[in-house]
C-alpha positions as CSV (number, residue, x, y, z in Angstrom):
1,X,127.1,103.4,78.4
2,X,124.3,102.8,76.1
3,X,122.1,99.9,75.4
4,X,120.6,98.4,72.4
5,X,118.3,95.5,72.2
6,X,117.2,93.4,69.0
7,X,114.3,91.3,69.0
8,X,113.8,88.6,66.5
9,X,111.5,85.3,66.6
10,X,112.2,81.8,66.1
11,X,109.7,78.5,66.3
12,X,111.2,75.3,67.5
13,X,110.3,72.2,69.6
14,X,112.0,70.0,72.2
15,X,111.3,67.6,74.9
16,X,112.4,67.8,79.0
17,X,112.9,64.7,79.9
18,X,115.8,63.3,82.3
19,X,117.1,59.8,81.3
20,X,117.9,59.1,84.7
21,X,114.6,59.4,85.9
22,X,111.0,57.4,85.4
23,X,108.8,58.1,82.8
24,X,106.5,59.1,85.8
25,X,109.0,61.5,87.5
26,X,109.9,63.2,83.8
27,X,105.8,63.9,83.7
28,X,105.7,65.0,87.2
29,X,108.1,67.5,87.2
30,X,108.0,68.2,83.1
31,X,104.5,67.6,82.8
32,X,103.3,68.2,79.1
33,X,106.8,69.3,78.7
34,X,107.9,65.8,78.8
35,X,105.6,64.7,75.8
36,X,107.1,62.0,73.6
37,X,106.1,63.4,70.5
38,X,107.8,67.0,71.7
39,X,105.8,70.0,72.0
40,X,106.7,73.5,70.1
41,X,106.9,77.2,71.1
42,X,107.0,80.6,69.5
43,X,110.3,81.9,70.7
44,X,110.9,85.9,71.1
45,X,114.7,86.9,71.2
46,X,116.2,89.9,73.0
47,X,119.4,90.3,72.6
48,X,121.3,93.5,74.0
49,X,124.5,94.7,73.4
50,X,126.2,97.8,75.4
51,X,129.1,100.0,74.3
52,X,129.6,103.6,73.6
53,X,128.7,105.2,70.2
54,X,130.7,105.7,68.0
55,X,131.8,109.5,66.8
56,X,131.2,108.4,63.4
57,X,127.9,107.0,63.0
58,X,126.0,107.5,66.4
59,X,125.5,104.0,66.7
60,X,126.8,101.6,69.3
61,X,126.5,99.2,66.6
62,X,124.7,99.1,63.6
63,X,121.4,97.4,64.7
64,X,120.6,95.9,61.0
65,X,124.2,94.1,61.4
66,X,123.1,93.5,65.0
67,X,119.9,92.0,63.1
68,X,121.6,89.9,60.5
69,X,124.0,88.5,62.8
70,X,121.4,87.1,64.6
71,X,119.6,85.4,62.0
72,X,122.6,83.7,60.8
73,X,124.3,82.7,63.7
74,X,121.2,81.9,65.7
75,X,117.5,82.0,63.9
76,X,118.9,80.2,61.2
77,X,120.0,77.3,63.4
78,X,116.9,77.3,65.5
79,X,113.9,78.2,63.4
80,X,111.6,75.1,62.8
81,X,113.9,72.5,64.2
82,X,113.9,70.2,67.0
83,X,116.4,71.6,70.0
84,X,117.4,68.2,71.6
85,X,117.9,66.9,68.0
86,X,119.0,69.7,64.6
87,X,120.6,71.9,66.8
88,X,124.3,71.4,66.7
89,X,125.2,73.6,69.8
90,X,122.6,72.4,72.0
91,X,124.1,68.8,71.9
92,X,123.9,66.6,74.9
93,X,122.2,69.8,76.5
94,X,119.1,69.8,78.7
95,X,116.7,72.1,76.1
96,X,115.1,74.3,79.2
97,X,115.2,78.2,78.4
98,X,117.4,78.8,80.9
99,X,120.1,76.6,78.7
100,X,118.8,77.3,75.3
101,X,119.6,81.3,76.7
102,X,123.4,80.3,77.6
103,X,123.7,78.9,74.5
104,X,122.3,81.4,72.6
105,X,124.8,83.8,74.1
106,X,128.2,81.5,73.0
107,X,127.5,81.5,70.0
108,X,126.5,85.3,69.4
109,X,129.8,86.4,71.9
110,X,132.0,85.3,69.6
111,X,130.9,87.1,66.5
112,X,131.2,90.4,68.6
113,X,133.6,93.0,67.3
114,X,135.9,94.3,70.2
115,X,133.8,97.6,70.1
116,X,130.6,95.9,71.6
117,X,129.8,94.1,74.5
118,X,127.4,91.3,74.7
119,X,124.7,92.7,77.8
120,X,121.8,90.5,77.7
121,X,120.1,86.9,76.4
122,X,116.4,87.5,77.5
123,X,114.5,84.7,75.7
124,X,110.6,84.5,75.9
125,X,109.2,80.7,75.4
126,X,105.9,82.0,76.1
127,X,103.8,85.0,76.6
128,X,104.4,84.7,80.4
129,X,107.5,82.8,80.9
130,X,111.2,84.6,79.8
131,X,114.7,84.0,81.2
132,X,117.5,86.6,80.8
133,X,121.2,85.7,80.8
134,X,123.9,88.4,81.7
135,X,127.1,86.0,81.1
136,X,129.2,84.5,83.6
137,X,128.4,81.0,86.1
């Protein structure tokens, strides 16, 4: 089995903030995060794929289709908008990484040929904070 990984970038804000809970609890457990005006990060995007190569080309899958996929499925959708309000697939979702990553990952499985599998979200909202998604609940 070998893996390939694609990194692209995307800029986007978005707000935690629970309606059920006070304006006081939302700052104490979201702190900044729970800023009414939003707040912004610079998004970096792994996304890894797993298969076999093909006999044909060597490639598992042709990373610049792997690359372009991306950025119209995903970057496209994300880049410069507001997660909790442009985005139509994060809906009535809570905007963390952790669901942004889930997200990111139904929408990219499903423009998959049969000949690759979808391995890994790992989504970097900061320099020191990243989630990675391998499918499944």
């Amino acid at each position: 089995m070998i893996y390939l990984t694609r990194v692209e970038h995307f800029n986007a804000a978005h707000k935690l903030f629970n309606p059920q809970w006070s304006k006081e609890q939302n700052l104490e457990v979201f702190g900044k995060c729970a800023n009414d005006n939003w707040h912004g990060h610079n998004y970096e995007l792994h996304v890894t794929v797993k298969g076999e190569p093909d006999p044909e080309t060597g490639f598992v899958f042709n990373a610049k289709t792997l690359g372009v996929l991306i950025k119209d499925v995903i970057v496209e959708k994300l880049d410069h908008k507001n997660l909790n309000m442009d985005v139509d697939f994060m809906k009535d979702k809570f905007t963390s990484a952790e669901n942004v990553a889930i997200a990111i990952w139904e929408q990219l499985q499903q423009h998959l040929p049969d000949t690759v599998q979808l391995h890994c979200i790992r989504l970097h909202e900061t320099p020191k904070i990243y989630v990675e998604y391998y499918g499944g609940k």
